[in-house]
N, C-alpha and C positions, 0 to 999 in steps of 0.2 A: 531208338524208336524208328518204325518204320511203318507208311500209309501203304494199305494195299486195297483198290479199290478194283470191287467184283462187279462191272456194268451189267451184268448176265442176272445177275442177283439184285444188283443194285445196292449195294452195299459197300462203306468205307471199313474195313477193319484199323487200329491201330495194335501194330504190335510191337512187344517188348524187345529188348538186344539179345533173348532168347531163341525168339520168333513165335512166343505166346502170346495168342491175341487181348488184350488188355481191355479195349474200349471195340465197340461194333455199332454203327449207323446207318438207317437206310435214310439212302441219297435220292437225289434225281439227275438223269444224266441225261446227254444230247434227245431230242426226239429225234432228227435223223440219223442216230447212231453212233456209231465210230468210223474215224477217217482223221489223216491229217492232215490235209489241203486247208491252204487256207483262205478263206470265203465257204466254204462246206458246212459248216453249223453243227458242227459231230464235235465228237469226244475223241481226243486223240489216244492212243494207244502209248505201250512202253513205260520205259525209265524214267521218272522226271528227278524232281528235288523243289524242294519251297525256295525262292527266288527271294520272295518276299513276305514279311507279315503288317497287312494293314489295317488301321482302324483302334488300336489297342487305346483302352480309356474312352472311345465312344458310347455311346448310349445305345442300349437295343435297339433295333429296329433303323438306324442311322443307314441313311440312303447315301448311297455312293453314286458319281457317274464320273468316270475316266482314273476311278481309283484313287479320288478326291470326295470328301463329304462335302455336301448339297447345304447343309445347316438344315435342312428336312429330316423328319421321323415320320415313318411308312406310318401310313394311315389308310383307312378304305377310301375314307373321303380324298385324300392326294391320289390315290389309285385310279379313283374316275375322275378325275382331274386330268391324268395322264394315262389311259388306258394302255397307248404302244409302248411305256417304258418295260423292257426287262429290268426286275427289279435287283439290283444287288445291293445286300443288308448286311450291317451289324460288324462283320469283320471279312478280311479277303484273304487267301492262301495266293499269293501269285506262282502259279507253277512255270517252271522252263525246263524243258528237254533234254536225255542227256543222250540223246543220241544222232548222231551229225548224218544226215539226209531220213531220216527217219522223222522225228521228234524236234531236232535241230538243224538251224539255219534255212535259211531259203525259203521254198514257199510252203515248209512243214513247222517250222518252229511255235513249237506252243508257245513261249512268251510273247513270243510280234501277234500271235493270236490274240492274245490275252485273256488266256483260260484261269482260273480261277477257280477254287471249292470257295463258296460264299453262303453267305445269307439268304435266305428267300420270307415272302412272306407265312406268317401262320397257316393259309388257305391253301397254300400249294402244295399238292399231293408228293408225298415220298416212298419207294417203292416201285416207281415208274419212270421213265423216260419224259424231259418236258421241258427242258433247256434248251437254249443256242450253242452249246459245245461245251460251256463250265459243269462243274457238279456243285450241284444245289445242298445246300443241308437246313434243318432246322437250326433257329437263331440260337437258341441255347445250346443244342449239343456243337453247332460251330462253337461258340465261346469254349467250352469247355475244352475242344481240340486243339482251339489255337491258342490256349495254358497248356498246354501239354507238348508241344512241337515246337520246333527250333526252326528257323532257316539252315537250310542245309538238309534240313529232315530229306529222305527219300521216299517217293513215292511211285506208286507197279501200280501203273492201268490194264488192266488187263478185259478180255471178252466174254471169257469163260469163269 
C-alpha cells in the first residue's frame, strides 16, 4: 500500500503494491499552501511514511489535542465553546519525512511539525484548501484508511 496525496486536486489516493488506485478521498489541505518551514502553516511536500497510528477504538468524532484524547466528542455546541480550536478528530496518521534537509530534520521536518491526515468536523469543506499545514479528511473515510494502512505505509505529497 501506498498514500499519494494530490494538493492540486486535493485528493488522497490509496494504492495497491501494484500501483492501482484502490480507495480515492477528497482532503483539505494547508490554506497557505505548501512549504516546509516550520511555523509556515503549509503542507509540506515529498516522501514521508506513517510514523504513527493514533486514536484506534475511540469513538467518532473524539477530539484530540497534542495527540492525546480530551474525553470530549466534537459537538457544535463544544465548537462555540471553543471557536479558535483547530479541530483534530476521530483518528491521527502522524507523518515524518523521509527526506533529510527537505522533509527531515532541522527547521523542515514534518514530524517536529506535527502534521497529520486527521479528522475534521462534519461542516468542513473537502476539496479545498482550509487547514494549518495537516490534511484534513472526513471522519469516516479517515476510519476506513486507517484499517487499511500500516505504520511504515508510505506516503508522496505532491503539488501537481
Amino acid at each position: 500500500m501506498k498514500i499519494i496525496i494530490n494538493i492540486a486536486q486535493q485528493q488522497l489516493e490509496l494504492r495497491d503494491g501494484r500501483g492501482e488506485i484502490s480507495k480515492c478521498y477528497l482532503i483539505s489541505s494547508a490554506r497557505k499552501g505548501t512549504g516546509q518551514q516550520n511555523g509556515s502553516f503549509c503542507t509540506p511536500l515529498g516522501k514521508h511514511v506513517i510514523r504513527a497510528k493514533i486514536g484506534a477504538g475511540q469513538p467518532v468524532n473524539t477530539v484530540f489535542i497534542k495527540r492525546r484524547p480530551t474525553g470530549e466528542l466534537y459537538s457544535t455546541e463544544l465548537e462555540q465553546q471553543y471557536p479558535q480550536r483547530d479541530w483534530i478528530l476521530t483518528r491521527i496518521l502522524w507523518l515524518s519525512g523521509c527526506e533529510p534537509g527537505f522533509n527531515r530534520l532541522g527547521n523542515v521536518d514534518t514530524m517536529r511539525r506535527y502534521i497529520y491526515i486527521h479528522g475534521s468536523p462534519d461542516r468542513v469543506e473537502m476539496g479545498k484548501p482550509g487547514s494549518i499545514g495537516c490534511i484534513r479528511m472526513r471522519n469516516r473515510e479517515l476510519l476506513e484508511l486507517f484499517d487499511l494502512v500500516e505504520v511504515g505505509t508510505p506516503v508522496q505529497i505532491d503539488a501537481f
